[in-house]
Steps between C-alpha positions, in 0.01 A plus 500: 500500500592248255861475595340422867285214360785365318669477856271377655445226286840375432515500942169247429692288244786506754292365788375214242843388366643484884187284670582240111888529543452387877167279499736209643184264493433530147574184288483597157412815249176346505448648864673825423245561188232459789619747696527778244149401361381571870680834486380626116136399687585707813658787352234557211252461776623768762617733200450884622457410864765638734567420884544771730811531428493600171636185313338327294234260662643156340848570697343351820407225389869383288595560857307292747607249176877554560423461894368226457709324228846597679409607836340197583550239269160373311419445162396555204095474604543744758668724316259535210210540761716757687530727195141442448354558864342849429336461164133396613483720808624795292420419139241403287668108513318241615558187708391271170753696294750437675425110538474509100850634479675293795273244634326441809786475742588858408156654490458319850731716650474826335115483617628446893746834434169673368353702758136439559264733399102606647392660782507309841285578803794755716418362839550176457807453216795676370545554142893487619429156694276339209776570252752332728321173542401509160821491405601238759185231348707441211751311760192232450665494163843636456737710755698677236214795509616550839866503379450790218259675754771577730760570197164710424554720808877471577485714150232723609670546862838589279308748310285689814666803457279685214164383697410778810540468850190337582526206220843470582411432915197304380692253237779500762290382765367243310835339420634456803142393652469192261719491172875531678356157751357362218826508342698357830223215513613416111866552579567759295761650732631799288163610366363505883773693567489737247143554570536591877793764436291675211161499722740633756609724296168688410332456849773658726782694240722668729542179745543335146775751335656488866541131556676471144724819534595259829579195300681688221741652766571209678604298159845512490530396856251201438741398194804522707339299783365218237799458349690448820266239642461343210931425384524238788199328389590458123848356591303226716204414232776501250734238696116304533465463102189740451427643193323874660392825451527745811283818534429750759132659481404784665160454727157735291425849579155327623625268722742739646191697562315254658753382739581854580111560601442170687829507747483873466858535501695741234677380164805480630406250772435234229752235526379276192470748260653276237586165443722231316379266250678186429340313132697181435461253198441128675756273515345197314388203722451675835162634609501886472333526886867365596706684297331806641571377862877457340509865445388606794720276724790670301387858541418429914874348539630847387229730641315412851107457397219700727303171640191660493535642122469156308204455213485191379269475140745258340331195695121648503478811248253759538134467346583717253758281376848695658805254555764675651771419864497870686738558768655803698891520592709717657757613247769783517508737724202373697242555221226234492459363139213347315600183287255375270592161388315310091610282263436652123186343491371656853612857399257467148218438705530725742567780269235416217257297729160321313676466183814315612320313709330346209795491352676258753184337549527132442195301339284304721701662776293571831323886538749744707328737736512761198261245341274449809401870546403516113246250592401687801460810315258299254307366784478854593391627181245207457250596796212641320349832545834618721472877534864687366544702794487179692740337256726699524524493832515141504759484242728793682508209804640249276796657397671437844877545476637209681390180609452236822519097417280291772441145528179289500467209701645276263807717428359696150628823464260765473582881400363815632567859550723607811292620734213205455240335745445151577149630345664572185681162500134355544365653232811356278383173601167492350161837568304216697836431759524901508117575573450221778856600674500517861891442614806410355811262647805679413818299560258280710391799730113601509460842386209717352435539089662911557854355562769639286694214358895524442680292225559109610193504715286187474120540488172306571189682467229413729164480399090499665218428301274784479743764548468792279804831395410829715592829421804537684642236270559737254717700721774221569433339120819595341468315101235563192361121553470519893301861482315399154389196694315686814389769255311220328401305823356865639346641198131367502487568888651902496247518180208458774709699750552823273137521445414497893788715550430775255143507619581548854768789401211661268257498855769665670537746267141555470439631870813728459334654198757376317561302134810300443725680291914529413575770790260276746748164380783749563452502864329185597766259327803551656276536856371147451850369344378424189635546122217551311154483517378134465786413762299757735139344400652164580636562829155681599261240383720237665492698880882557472432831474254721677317825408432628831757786472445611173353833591818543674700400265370679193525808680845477630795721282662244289696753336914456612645717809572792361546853627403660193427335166673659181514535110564249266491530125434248320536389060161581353386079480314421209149538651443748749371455844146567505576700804722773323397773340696658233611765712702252667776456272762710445660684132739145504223250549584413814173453726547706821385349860494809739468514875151680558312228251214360730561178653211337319574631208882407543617360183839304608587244797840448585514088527532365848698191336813726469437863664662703223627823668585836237831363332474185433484342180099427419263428261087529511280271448159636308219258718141499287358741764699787393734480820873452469717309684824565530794265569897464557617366188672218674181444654448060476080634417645766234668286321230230493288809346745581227472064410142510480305825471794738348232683308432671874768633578589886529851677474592620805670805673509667799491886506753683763402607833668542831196553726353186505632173734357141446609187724751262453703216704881438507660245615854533652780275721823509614708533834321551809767764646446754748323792357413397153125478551528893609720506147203379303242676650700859485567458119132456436329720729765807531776492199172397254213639667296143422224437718492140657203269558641206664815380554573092544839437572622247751870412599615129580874306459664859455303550191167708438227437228146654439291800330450841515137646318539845390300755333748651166389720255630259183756236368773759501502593879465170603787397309726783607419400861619152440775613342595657839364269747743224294808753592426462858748353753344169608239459201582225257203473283166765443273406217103553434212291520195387425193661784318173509290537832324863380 
């Protein structure tokens, strides 16, 4: 035992000496002395504590320190606040002490890395969502909380594996839901990164360890390849006079992923799955925006450039702060080539983000878009008596990934998301121009206020006196200020309109014998279109909804098309539903669902958001009713659940059984030859014995396209039959979907 403390602690020293030896921003001993106070204070304070793992305690924190000392690049402040950022939530420290010791700049931001504490009423906030825009206030005063927060949880995501399943889907989901875009809105490239493969990872495993045993075997052919392309290119940028590092980089596990599941084409069809970086130290006296196009013009005159392929951030960077020249050629052997094209300067702030940003900062010089969304966010943060849920919500909009430039009138430059309205652009402008909106002039053609605008458009608002936001604003808002605006503008009037509204629904009720309750909610919101219960009041006492077939409605089966329903078993949650008896769980823990439970007293819905069928990968959510919900894990709603209310969610698994079938849509194409519709239909009906509900194909050009709904018995057997539809003469592509008109 004491040989194993002695270890451990020596490992502890270690960590210390290596984030002293490479604290780059620390100017004297004086700051080093700091540092190790910091850590005597830490480490006496967490003394006996242990993390999951079984190291000791004080080893996370030395290394969210190191990650953020050398990973990305800040100082000695932030590194004596990151070693300190669990002693007041988790020891008997308090904020004073720690302003005693280090001052108030430090104190400031341990206290925004402190988790709040006290109970908060569960239908309105989120202990998860109060803690995030707690953290996010101290912006008001100083981003580097934000920077350790995410060293914070890069750590934690590094370490998931001691945690169980349901933490580790829970803290997984919550990283790639706001911490891994919080980290591309600060420019921290490699953490985001980093941060999407690990949440990968833990949420889908075997697509994980399959995409990387993919990328490992194709390694020495991707080396070969780079160093062909890239011997031609040297010689030229040599010749030139450039001083320059060249590097291939292979595309993330993540993004791989994500391409894979949005063209829905296989690994192997990925034609950019790495690219070449060019870094080059400036040439003095010659702008680095030309000496980029330099580059390029070299690379183009020895490899023909895809027209359609060039990103330009040299000449207007992203908000985030990126400078970089992208462009696609066709090199050997008819391979198409990523080249990523940054002076020194470029590649440190694209790779370490906020803090070279500062770093390259010039005084007095004017605020970058980086700079602009702070403020935002502290406008945000500002409104008084903002609810978290809605927060976070709000704060999930603003971290849009890429950008449109539009002109006023008079030729200023204003930025939005892609994907904005001339509302939105409104809004910009000033609340009173947004709330009294009627038309816009884009590029001197009258159009209405919903009109998606496109970079280089120029925009005049029109305006009425007297006219006042609607509802359906909110649906074609697209930024925080535009939809923060007509939240505002609306309030006081839906105040008046939730009373009437909730009044009328409680009449209703009344002559059905009936009292509003969770399993009434169940049925009635997604009949009237509505989220959640004050949107339904709303629309009610406004007339935009009416009550008339209520009766019909509440008596309708909401539950999913199913031939049979089956088991599920389910991690014991931490409170049990009040509908479960003991006798419901099995010797394991796991809380049984069986077939012959009585509809009313049904403890589990399968969510109509995603339609999980027996195989997939899902989770439960734990609703205050006792009822649980269960979702795909890659369910959009899911993984809003696991950032807000991860406290309710349930471990998941489906028991086996062959008897049941449940409905499901895929969606196939390919050549419309002779005889391939009797193909498809034969492999399903006769070779799989799959019963079909509809089928929704339709043939035009020489090419057909459309869906087939089909009742399978789980994830396996519909896989296995797209596995053989796929092999069939004429069929190019067969892939499942989302039922979205149930």
């Amino acid at each position: 035992m004491e040989e194993k403390i002695i270890i451990e602690e020596e490992k502890i020293q270690e960590e210390l000496n290596a984030i002293l030896e490479h604290c780059g921003r620390c100017k004297d001993d004086k700051d080093k002395a700091l540092i190790t106070k910091a850590f005597r204070i830490a480490n006496e304070a967490h003394k006996g504590m242990r993390r999951k793992s079984g190291e000791p305690f004080i080893m996370h924190p030395l290394a969210v320190a190191r990650i953020v000392s050398e990973e990305i690049g800040m100082g000695v402040t932030s590194i004596i606040s990151a070693i300190l950022h669990d002693v007041v939530e988790d020891t008997e420290l308090t904020i004073e002490n720690i302003e005693n010791a280090f001052g108030k700049k430090v104190a400031t931001i341990v206290d925004g890395l402190t988790k709040i504490s006290g109970v908060f009423d569960k239908e309105s906030n989120s202990l998860q969502a109060e803690n995030f825009r707690k953290m996010l206030l101290t912006l008001s005063d100083d981003v580097r909380v934000i920077i350790i927060k995410l060293a914070d949880r890069l750590h934690n995501m590094r370490t998931l594996e001691s945690l169980p399943r349901r933490k580790q889907v829970k803290i997984a989901g919550e990283t790639i839901y706001l911490y891994a875009p919080l980290a591309h809105r600060l420019g921290l490239y490699n953490i985001k990164t980093e941060m999407e493969d690990l949440s990968l990872r833990y949420r889908y495993p075997e697509i994980y360890d399959e995409l990387s045993e993919k990328i490992a075997l194709s390694e020495k052919r991707r080396r070969q390849l780079i160093n062909h392309f890239s011997i031609p290119i040297i010689s030229r940028l040599n010749q030139s006079g450039f001083n320059f590092d060249i590097s291939g980089r292979s595309k993330s596990i993540y993004s791989i992923y994500q391409k894979m599941a949005q063209k829905n084409v296989s690994f192997e069809e990925i034609y950019d799955l790495f690219a070449i970086r060019i870094v080059f130290d400036p040439k003095p006296g010659i702008a680095e925006k030309t000496q980029c196009w330099d580059i390029y013009s070299s690379i183009t005159d020895i490899y023909p450039p895809k027209p359609d392929r060039i990103r330009d951030w040299v000449s207007t960077p992203k908000a985030n702060g990126y400078e970089s020249l992208h462009t696609t050629v066709m090199g050997p052997n008819g391979k198409w080539m990523e080249v990523q094209i940054r002076s020194r300067r470029m590649d440190e702030i694209a790779e370490r983000g906020f803090a070279a940003h500062w770093k390259y900062k010039a005084e007095g010089a004017q605020d970058t878009e980086l700079d602009k969304w702070i403020k935002s966010i502290r406008e945000m943060l500002e409104k008084p008596n903002s609810d978290a849920m809605e927060f976070l919500d709000e704060f999930k909009l603003n971290l849009f990934a890429s950008e449109i430039m539009v002109f006023t009138p008079k030729g200023n430059i204003i930025t939005l998301p892609a994907g904005a309205t001339a509302l939105d652009f409104a809004y910009e402008i000033h609340s009173e121009i947004g709330n009294s909106a009627i038309g816009a002039k884009i590029n001197h053609k009258l159009l209405p206020v919903n009109t998606r605008l496109s970079s280089g458009d120029q925009v005049e608002i029109l305006t009425a006196e007297g006219r006042k936001p609607t509802m359906e604003w909110n649906e074609f808002a697209t930024t925080v200020k535009a939809k923060s605006a007509i939240k505002t503008a609306l309030k006081a009037e839906r105040k008046d309109r939730i009373e009437v509204g909730k009044k009328m629904l409680e009449d209703q009720l009344k002559k059905l014998n009936l009292t509003p309750s969770g399993r009434v909610f169940k049925k009635i919101l997604p009949a009237y279109e509505s989220s959640n219960k004050d949107e339904l009041y709303s629309k009610i006492g406004s007339g935009m909804v009416s009550l008339d077939n209520l009766k019909d409605i509440l008596s309708k089966n909401t539950k999913n098309k199913w031939v049979r329903v089956w088991d599920l078993s389910l991690g014991r949650p931490a409170v049990k539903p009040k509908t479960v008896d003991e006798d419901a769980y099995d010797d394991k823990g796991r809380l049984l669902l069986k077939e012959n439970i009585n509809e009313n007293e049904q403890n589990y819905e399968l969510a109509s958001c995603c339609n999980p069928i027996p195989g997939d990968e899902v989770i439960g959510e734990r609703q205050d009713d006792g009822v649980i919900v269960i979702h795909r894990t890659d369910c959009s709603d899911a993984i809003k659940i696991m950032s807000s209310h991860g406290d309710q969610l349930v471990t998941v698994s489906w028991t086996q059984h062959k008897v049941f079938s449940y409905l499901a849509r895929i969606h196939l194409s390919g050549w419309d030859r002779f005889g391939v519709y009797n193909s498809i239909t034969n492999t399903i009906a006769q070779e799989f014995n799959i019963s079909m509900r509809t089928i929704n194909l339709h043939g035009h050009d020489g090419i057909f396209d459309g869906t087939i709904d089909l009742y399978v018995h789980n994830a396996t057997d519909l896989n296995n039959l797209i596995l053989n539809l796929v092999k069939l003469k004429g069929v190019e592509s067969v892939h499942r979907v989302e039922i979205k008109d149930q």
